[in-house]
C-alpha positions in Angstrom: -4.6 -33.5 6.4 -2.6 -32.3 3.6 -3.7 -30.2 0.7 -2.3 -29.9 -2.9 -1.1 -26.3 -4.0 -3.9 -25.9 -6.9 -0.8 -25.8 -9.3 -2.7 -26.8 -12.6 -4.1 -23.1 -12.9 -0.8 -21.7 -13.8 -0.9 -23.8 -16.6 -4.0 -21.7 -18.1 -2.7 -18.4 -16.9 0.7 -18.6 -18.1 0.3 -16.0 -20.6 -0.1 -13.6 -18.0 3.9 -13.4 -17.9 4.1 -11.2 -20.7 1.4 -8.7 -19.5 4.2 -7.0 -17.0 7.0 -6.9 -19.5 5.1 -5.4 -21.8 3.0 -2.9 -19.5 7.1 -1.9 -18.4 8.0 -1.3 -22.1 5.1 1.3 -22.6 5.2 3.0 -19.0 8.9 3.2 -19.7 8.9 4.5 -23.1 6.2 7.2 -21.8 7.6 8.3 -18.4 10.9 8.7 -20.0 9.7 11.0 -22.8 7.8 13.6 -19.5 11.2 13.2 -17.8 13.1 14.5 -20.7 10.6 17.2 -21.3 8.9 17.8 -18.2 11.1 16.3 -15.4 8.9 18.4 -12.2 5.7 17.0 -13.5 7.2 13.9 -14.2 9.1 13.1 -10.8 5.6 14.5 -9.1 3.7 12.1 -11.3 6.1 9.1 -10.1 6.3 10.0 -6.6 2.1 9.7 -6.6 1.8 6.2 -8.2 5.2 5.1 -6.1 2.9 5.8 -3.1 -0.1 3.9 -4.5 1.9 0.7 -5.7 4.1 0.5 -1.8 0.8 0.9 -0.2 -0.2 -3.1 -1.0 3.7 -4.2 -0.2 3.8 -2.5 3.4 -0.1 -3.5 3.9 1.0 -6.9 3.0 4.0 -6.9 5.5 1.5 -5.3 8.3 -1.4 -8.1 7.2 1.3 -11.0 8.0 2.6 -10.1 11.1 -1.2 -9.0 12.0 -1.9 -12.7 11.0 1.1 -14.2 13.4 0.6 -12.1 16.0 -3.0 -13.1 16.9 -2.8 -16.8 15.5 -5.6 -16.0 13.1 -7.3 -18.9 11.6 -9.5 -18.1 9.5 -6.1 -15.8 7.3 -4.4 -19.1 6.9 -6.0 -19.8 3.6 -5.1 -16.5 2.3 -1.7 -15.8 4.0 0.6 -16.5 0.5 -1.3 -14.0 -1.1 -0.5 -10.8 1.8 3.5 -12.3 2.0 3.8 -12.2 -2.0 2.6 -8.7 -1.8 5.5 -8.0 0.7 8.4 -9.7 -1.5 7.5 -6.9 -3.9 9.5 -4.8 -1.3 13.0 -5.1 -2.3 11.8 -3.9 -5.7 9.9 -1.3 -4.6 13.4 -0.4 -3.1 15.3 -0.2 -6.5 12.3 2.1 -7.7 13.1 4.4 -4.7 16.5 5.9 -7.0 14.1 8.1 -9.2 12.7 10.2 -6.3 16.4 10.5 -4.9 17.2 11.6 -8.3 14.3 14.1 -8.6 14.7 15.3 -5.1 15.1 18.9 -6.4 12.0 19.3 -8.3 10.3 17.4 -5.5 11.1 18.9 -2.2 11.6 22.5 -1.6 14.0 22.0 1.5 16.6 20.3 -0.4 17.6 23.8 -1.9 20.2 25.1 -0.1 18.6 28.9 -0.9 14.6 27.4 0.6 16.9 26.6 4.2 17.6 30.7 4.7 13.7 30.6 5.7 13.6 30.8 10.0 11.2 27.6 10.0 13.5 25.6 7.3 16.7 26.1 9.0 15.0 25.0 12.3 14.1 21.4 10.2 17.3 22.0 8.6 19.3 18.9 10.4 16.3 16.3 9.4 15.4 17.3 6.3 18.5 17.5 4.3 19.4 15.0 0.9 22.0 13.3 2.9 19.8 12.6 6.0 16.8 11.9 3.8 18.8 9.2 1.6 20.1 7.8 4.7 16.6 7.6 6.5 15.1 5.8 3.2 17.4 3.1 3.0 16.9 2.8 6.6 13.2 1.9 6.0 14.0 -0.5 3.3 16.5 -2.4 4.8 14.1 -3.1 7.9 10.9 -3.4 5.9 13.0 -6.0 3.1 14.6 -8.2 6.3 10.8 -8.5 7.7 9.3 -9.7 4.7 12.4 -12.0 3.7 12.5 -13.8 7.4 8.7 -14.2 7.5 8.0 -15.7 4.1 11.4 -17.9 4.8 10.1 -19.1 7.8 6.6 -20.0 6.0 8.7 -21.6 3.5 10.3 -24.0 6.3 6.9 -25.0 7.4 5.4 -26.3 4.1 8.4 -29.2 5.0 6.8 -30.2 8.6 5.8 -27.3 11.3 7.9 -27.2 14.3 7.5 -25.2 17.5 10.9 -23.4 16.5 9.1 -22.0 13.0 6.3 -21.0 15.1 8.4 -19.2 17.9 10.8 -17.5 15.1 7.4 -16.3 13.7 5.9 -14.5 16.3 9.6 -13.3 17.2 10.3 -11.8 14.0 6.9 -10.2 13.8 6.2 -9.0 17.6 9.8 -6.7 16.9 8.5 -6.4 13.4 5.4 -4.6 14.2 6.8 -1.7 16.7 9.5 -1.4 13.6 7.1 -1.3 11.3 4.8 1.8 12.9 7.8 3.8 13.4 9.2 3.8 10.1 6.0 3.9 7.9 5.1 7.3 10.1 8.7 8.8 9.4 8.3 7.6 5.9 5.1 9.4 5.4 6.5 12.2 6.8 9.7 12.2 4.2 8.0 11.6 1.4 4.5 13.1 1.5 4.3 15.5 4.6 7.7 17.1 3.9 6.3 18.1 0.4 5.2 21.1 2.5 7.8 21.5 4.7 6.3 24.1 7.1 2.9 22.3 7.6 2.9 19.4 10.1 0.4 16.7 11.5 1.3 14.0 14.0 -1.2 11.9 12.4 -0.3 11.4 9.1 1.9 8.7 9.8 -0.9 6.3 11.1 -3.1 8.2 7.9 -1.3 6.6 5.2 -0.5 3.6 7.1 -4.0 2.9 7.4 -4.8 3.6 3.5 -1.5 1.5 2.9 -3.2 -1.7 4.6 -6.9 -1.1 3.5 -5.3 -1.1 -0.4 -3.3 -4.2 0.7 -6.7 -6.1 1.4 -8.5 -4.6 -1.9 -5.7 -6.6 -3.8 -5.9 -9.8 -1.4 -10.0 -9.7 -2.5 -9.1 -8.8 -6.2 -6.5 -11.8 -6.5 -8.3 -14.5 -4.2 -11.7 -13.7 -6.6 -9.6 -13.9 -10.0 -7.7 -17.1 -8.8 -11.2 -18.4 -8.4 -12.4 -18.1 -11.4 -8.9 -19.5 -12.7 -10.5 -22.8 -10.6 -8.0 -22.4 -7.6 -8.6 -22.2 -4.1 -12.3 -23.0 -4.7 -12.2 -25.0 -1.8 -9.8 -23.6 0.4 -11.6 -19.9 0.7 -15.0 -20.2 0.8 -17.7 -17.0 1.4 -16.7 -17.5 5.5 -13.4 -16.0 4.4 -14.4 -13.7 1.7 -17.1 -12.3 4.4 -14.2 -12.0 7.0 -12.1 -10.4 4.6 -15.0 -7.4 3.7 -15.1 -7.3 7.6 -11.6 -6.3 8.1 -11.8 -4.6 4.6 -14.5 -2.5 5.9 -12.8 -1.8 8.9 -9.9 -0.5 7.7 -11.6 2.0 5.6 -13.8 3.3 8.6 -10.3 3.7 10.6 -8.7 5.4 7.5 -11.9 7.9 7.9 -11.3 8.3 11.2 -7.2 9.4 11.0 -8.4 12.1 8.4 -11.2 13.1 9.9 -9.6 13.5 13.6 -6.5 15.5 11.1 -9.4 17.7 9.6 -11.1 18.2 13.1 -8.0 19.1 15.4 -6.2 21.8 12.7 -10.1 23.5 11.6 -10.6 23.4 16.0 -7.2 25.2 16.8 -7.3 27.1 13.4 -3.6 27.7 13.3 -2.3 29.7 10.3 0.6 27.0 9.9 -1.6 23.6 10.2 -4.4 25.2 8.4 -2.4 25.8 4.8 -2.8 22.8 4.0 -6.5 22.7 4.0 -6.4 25.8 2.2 -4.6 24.9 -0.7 -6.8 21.8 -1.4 -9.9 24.5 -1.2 -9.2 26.2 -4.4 -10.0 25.9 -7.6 -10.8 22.4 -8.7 -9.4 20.9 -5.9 -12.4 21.6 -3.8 -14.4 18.9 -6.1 -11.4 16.6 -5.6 -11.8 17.1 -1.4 -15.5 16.1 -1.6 -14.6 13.5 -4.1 -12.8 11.9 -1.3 -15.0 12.3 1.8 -17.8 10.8 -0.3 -15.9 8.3 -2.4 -13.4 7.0 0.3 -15.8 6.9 2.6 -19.6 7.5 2.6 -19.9 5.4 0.0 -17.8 2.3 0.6 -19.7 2.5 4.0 -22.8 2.0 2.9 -22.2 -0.6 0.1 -20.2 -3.0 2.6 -22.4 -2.1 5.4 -24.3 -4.8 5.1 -23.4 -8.8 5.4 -24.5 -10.1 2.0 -22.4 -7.4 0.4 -19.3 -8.6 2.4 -19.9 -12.1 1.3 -20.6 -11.5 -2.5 -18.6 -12.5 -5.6 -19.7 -9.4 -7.1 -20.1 -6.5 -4.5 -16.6 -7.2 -2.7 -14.6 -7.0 -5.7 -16.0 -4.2 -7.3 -15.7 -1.7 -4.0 -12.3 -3.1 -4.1 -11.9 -2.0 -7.2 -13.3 1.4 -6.3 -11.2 1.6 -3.2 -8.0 1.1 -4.8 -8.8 4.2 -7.6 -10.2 6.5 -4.5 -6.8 5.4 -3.0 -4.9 6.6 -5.6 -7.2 10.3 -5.7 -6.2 10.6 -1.8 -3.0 10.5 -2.8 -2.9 12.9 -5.8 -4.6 15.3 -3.2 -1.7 14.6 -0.5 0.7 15.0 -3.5 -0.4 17.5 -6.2 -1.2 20.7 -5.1 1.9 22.1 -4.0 3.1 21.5 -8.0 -0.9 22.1 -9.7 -1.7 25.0 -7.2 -4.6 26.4 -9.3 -6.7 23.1 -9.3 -6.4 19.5 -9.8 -4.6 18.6 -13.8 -4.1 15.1 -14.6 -1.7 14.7 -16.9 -0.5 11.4 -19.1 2.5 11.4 -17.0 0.3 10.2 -14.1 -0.9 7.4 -16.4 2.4 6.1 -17.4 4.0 6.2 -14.0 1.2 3.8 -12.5 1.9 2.0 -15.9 5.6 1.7 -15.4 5.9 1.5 -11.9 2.5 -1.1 -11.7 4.5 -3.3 -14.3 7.3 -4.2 -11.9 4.9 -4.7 -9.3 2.9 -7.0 -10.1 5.5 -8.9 -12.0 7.3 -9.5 -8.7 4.1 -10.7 -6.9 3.1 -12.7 -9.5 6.5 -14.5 -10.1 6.3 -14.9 -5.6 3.2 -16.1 -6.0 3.4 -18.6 -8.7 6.8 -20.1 -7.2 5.1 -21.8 -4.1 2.0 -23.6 -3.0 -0.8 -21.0 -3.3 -1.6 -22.2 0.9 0.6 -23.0 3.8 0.6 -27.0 3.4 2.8 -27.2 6.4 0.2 -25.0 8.8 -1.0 -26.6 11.9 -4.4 -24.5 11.5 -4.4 -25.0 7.4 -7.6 -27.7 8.1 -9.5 -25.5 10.6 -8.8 -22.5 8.5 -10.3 -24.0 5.4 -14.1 -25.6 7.5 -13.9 -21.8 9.2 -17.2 -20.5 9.8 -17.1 -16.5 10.0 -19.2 -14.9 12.6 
């Protein structure tokens, strides 16, 4: 059976367009004034939402190859939304130039005076501006190729499935995948952990990876609900899919807990001067409130709204703990961020505002533009019907 593509709600949500361009024009006017007059707040401000707005993109890269890989059926219905979020990647790849530019006021080790420290010269011949640069477009260009060959190929299929579309998808993301963990650990080691260049943690790759994914489904539940209101996909995701979407929601943000917890636990058991800084610093001042902000807020919480089934299946619950998520998201990140630059306590500062602003703006114009290009489903899936009757369990 084949479905229609639900196309008749663009025509009600067409003013939606101008929201982006206009959200640019202020986030651009206002982060240019802080980087004229405040360039270190101002690059530590971008670098902070830069982190929140790649989260969904990489999330949406791991959520399609996740999707492939096992031959989910029940994702079918909601696979266009998780491959839109990656085609915001090659943009989110021209927005890169600003922290290469702001490098200085970002990372002590690209001062040629900070490598004269023992421990700095050691890290010396990885962290360095030239290797950095070369490492980042490294990440894009793999993460860009991935999402370009899998939304392609999902492109091809809308015309008639074949077994070679099926083959060149699990192809592209079985390689995909190991490509994917390694560079989203050495990328959250470049651009976050390397903000303190003598501290280390061999988790922190999976860490943000795992907040990166669990912000990626908060969007899939904010979109799916506000395209449903809009009147599409009323039919084609029903509470079975919302429910299994609060399920692997839910997961993600107990597995997030875990990665910082198991952090937390292994540096306060070995209570090593040099793992322990870190904790240290985000233990003074105001930043103390802003640690228990998160243990509560990004976890206990969520884990007790969403505990339940109803909760996972509502029209009302879901969306608002997304909602939630997505802001504690952004506070774990101003935590990882921040307090090498605000070391007295937590300051927000407009600049923080109009970077998300700016930085958002691009975003979501690109996903939205993705989006609204092709049938809102995968007409050409095999499992399209037996995704849309799916009973979740």
């Amino acid at each position: 059976m084949r479905y229609n593509a639900n196309t008749y709600w663009l025509e009600d949500t067409a003013r939606l367009k101008r929201v982006p361009l206009m959200l640019f024009i202020i986030g651009l006017a206002g982060s240019g004034s802080f980087a004229a007059t405040h360039p270190e707040q101002f690059f530590h401000s971008y670098l902070t939402a830069y982190l929140f707005w790649i989260g969904p993109a990489l999330g949406g890269l791991f959520f399609t190859m996740i999707h492939h890989l096992t031959g989910s059926v029940w994702s079918v219905t909601v696979r266009r939304i998780a491959e839109s979020l990656a085609s915001t990647i090659p943009i989110m790849a021209l927005l890169f130039v600003p922290i290469l530019l702001g490098m200085h006021d970002l990372f002590e080790w690209s001062h040629p005076e900070a490598v004269a420290d023992p421990i700095l010269l050691g890290k010396s011949p990885f962290l360095n501006p030239t290797f950095f640069t070369i490492r980042a477009v490294i990440y894009f260009a793999v993460w860009s190729f991935l999402a370009w060959r899998l939304w392609t190929l999902s492109d091809r299929q809308d015309g008639g499935a074949t077994p070679e579309i099926r083959s060149g998808l699990l192809k592209v993301s079985a390689l995909g995948m190991i490509l994917f963990a390694l560079t989203i650990s050495f990328a959250a080691f470049d651009w976050m952990m390397s903000l303190q260049p003598h501290w280390y943690s061999t988790i922190y790759g999976v860490y943000f990876a795992m907040g990166s994914v669990m912000s990626a489904i908060a969007v899939m539940i904010l979109v799916t609900a506000r395209l449903q209101k809009w009147g599409a996909l009323t039919e084609e995701i029903t509470a079975e899919h919302r429910h299994d979407l609060g399920k692997i929601f839910f997961t993600f943000i107990i597995l997030w807990a875990y990665m910082a917890f198991s952090q937390y636990f292994l540096i306060w058991y070995a209570n090593l001067p040099e793992e322990t800084v870190f904790y240290h610093a985000r233990w003074i001042g105001s930043w103390k409130a802003v640690s228990l902000l998160i243990v509560f807020g990004h976890f206990v919480i969520p884990f007790f709204a969403l505990i339940s089934r109803p909760a996972k299946r509502s029209l009302v619950v879901l969306p608002i703990i997304a909602v939630w998520m997505l802001v504690m998201h952004w506070v774990d990140l101003y935590w990882n961020v921040m307090p090498g630059f605000h070391k007295e306590g937590a300051h927000i500062s407009p600049s923080d505002i109009t970077a998300m602003v700016l930085i958002g703006s691009l975003f979501l114009g690109r996903f939205w533009t993705h989006l609204s290009s092709r049938p809102l489903i995968p007409v050409g899936d095999p499992k399209l019907s037996d995704s849309i009757h799916h009973v979740s369990h």
